[in-house]
C-alpha positions as CSV (number, residue, x, y, z in Angstrom):
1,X,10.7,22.4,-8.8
2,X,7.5,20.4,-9.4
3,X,5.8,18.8,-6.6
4,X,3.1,15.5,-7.3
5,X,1.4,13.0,-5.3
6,X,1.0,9.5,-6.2
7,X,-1.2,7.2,-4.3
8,X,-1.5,3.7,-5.5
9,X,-4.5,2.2,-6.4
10,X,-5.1,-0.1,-4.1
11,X,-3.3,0.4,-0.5
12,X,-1.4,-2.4,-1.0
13,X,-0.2,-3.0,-4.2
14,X,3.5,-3.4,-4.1
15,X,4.0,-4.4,-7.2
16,X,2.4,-0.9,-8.5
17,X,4.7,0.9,-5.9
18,X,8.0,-0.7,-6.9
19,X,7.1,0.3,-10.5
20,X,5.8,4.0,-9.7
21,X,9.6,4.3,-7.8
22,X,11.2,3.1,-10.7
23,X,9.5,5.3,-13.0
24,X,9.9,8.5,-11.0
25,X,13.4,8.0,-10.1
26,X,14.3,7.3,-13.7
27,X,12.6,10.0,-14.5
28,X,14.6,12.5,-13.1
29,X,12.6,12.6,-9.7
30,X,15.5,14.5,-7.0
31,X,13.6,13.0,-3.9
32,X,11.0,10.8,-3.0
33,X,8.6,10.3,0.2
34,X,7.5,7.0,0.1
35,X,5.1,5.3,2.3
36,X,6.1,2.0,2.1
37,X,3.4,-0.6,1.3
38,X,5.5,-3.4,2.4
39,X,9.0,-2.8,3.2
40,X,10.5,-5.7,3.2
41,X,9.6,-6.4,-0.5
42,X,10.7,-2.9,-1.0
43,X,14.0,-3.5,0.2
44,X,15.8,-3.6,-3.2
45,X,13.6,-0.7,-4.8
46,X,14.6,1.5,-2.3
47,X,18.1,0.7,-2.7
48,X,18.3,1.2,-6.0
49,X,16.2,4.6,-6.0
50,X,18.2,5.9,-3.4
51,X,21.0,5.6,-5.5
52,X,19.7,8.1,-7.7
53,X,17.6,10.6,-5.5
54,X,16.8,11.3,-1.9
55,X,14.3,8.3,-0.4
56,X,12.6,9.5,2.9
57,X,9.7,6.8,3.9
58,X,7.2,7.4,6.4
59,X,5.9,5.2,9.1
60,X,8.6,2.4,8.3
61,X,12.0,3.2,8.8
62,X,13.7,1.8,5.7
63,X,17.3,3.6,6.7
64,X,19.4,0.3,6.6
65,X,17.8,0.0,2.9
66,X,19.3,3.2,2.1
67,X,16.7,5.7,2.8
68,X,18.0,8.9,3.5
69,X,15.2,9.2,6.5
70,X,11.9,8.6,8.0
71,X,9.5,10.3,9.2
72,X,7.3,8.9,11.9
73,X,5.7,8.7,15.3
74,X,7.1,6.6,17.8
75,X,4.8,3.5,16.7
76,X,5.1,1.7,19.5
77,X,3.8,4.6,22.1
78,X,1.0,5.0,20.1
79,X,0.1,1.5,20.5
80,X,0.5,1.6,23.9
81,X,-1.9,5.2,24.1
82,X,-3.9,3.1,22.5
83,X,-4.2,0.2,24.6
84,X,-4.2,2.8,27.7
85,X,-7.7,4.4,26.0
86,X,-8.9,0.8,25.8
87,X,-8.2,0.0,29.3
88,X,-10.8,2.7,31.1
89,X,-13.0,0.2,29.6
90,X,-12.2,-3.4,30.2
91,X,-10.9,-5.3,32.9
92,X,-8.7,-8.4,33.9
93,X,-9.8,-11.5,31.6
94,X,-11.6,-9.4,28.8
95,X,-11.1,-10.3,25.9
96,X,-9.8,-8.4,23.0
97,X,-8.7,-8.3,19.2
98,X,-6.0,-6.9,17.6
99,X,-5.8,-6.0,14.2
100,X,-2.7,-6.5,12.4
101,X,-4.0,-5.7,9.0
102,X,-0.5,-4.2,7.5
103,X,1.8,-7.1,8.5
104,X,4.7,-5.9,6.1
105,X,4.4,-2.4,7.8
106,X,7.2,-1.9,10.7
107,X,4.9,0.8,11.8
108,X,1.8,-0.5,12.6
109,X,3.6,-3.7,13.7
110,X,5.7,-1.9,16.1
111,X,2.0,-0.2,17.4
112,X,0.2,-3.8,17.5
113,X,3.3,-5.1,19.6
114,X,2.8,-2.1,22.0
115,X,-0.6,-2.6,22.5
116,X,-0.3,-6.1,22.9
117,X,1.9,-5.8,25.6
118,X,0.0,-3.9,27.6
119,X,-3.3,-5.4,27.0
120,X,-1.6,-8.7,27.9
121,X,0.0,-6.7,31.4
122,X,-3.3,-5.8,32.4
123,X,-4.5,-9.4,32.0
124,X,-6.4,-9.2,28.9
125,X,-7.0,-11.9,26.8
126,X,-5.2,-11.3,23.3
127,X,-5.8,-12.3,19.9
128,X,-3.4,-10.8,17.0
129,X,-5.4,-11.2,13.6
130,X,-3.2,-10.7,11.0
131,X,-4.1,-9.8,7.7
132,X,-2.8,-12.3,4.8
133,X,-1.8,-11.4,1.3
134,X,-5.1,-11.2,-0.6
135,X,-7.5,-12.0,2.4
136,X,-10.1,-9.3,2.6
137,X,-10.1,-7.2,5.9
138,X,-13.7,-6.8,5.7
139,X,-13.7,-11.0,6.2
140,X,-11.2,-10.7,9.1
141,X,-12.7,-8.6,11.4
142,X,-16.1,-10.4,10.9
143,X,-14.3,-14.0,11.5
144,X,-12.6,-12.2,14.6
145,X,-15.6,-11.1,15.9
146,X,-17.8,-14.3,15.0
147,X,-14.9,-15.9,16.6
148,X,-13.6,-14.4,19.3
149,X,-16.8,-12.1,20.8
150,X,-14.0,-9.6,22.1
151,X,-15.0,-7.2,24.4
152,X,-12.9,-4.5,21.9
153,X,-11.3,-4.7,19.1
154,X,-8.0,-2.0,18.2
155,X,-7.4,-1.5,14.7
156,X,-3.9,0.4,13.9
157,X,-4.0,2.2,10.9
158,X,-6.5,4.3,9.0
159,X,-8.4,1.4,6.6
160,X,-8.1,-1.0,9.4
161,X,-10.2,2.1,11.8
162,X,-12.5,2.5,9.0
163,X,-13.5,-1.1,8.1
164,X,-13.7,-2.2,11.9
165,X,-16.7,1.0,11.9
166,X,-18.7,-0.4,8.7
167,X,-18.1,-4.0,10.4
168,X,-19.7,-2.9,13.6
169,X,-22.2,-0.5,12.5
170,X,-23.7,-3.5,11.1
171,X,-23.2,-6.2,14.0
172,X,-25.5,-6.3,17.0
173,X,-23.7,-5.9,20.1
174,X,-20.8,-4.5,18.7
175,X,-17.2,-4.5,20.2
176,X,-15.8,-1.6,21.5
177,X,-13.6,-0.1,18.8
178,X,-10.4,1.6,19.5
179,X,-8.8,2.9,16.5
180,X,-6.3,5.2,14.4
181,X,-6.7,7.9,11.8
182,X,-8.8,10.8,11.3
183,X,-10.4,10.8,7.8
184,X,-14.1,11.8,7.8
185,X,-15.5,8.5,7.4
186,X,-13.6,8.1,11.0
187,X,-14.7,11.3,12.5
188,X,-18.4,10.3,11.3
189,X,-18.5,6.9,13.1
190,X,-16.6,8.5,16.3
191,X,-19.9,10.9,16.0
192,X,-22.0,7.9,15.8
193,X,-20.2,5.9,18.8
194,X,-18.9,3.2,16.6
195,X,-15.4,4.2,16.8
196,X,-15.0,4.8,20.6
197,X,-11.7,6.4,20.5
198,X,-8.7,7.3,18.0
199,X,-4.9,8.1,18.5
């Protein structure tokens, strides 16, 4: 059995993933773990590959599409671990940002809505900024903070966690930033204090 990794080159190029599917599927692939880029526009893809091989995503569960599986945390806890780090740090009326910079993604969705709830329990101020299709996440997080002056910002998945760091490393009086993953660019900036903490 032969095992290969595809990644796409760019995160969030569906169109690139519905082909790479098609191709490996046709091709004889017996299973597939897929990280959805965008399930919902993956719907039919899935259906039609899982036809033909074993489809198990991770982080959005695409079962009802026909996936055999998923394989994931339980989204919204982490979102709420999350929001529970944030809160040692800010009180009633703070404000803060959330990042909702994979908006197709049921995981970080499902983390965002946790967070939010929370936040929002603890009388936070909350602000959802959700990534658009072709908007640049870089340009978010700046507008958010321009914008908003949060007191923190969360960001829910791994490019999201990295981008917020470049963003704040090179704003005076940065947010504090609350985020996911653990690449090395992450576990620098978490070394340099501009990541505060991760889940």
């Amino acid at each position: 059995a032969e095992l290969r990794f595809l990644t796409l080159s760019s995160p969030d190029s569906v169109t690139e993933q519905k082909d790479l599917l098609a191709r490996e599927v046709d091709g004889g692939a017996e299973g597939v773990v897929l990280v959805p880029a965008a399930p919902q526009q993956m719907e039919q893809q899935v259906r039609d590959a899982a036809a033909k091989a074993v489809v198990v995503t991770m982080e959005s569960d695409m079962t009802q599409s026909g996936a055999t599986a998923c394989i994931s945390v339980d989204n919204r806890k982490m979102g709420e671990a999350l929001a529970g780090r944030a809160l040692g740090r800010l009180a009633a009326g703070d404000d803060v940002v959330l990042l909702d910079s994979a908006p197709g993604s049921s995981g970080v969705s499902a983390r965002v809505d946790g967070a939010e709830r929370l936040l929002k329990a603890a009388g936070c101020n909350v602000y959802r900024y959700t990534l658009s299709a072709g908007q640049d996440l870089t340009a978010l997080i700046t507008k958010a903070i321009a914008t908003q002056h949060p007191a923190a910002i969360l960001a829910f998945d791994t490019a999201a966690t990295e981008q917020a760091a470049r963003v704040a490393e090179n704003t005076e009086n940065p947010p504090l930033l609350y985020g996911t993953g653990a690449t090395n660019t992450i576990i620098a900036s978490l070394d340099q204090g501009s990541i505060n903490t991760t889940a």
